[in-house]
C-alpha positions in Angstrom: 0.0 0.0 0.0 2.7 2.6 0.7 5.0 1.7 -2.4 1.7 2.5 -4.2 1.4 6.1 -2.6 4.9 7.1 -3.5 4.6 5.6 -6.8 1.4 8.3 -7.2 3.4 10.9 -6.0 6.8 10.3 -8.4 4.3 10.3 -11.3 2.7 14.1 -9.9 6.3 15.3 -9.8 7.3 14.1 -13.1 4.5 15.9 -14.4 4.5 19.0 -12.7 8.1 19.5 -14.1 7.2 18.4 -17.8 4.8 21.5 -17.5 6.8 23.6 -15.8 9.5 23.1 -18.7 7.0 23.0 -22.0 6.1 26.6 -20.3 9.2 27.7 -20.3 9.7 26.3 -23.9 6.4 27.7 -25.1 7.0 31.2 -24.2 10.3 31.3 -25.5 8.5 30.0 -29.1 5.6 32.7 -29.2 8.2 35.5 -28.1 11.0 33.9 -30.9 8.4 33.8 -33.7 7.4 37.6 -33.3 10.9 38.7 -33.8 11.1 36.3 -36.8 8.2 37.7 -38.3 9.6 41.1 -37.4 13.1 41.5 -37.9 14.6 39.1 -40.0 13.4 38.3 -43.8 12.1 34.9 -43.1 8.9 36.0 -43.7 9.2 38.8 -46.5 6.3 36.7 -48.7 4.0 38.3 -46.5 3.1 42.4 -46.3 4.8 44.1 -43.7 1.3 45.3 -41.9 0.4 41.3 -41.5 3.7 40.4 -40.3 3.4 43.2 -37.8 0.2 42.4 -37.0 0.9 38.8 -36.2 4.2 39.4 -34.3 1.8 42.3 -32.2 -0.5 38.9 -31.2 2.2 36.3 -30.7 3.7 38.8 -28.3 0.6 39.8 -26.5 -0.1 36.1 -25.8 3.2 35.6 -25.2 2.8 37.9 -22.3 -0.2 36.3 -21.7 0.8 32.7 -21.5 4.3 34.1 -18.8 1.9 35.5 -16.9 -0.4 33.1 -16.0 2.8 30.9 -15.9 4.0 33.1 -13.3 0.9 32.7 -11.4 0.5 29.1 -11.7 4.0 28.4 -11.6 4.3 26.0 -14.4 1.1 23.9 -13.0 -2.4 24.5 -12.0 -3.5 23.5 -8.6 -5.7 21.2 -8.1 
């Protein structure tokens, strides 16, 4: 009975830290792809407004996403 309780609890951890670093990863990703779109030529097939416009929305969720990981932590209480 107890070798089940800490096998419940290793599995919690494991996945608490898996979020905590696809987070991390994610952020990094939305705020990576709004300076492609913006300052490199990566994306030159597209008009500058909709580039701008796009890196304006991957940044504001961006924000978004850091600051309810910030709140959260990487993970959501349950």
């Amino acid at each position: 009975m107890e070798s089940n309780n800490e096998e419940v609890k290793e599995e919690k951890v494991i996945t608490i830290n898996l979020g905590y670093i696809f987070g991390i990863i994610m952020i990094i990703a939305y705020f990576g792809f709004a300076y492609l779109l913006v300052f490199t030529d990566l994306f030159n097939n597209f008009a500058p407004l909709t580039r701008y416009i796009f890196a304006t929305i991957f940044v504001v969720y961006a924000i978004f996403r850091a600051y309810r990981f910030i709140k959260y932590r990487g993970y959501k209480k349950s």
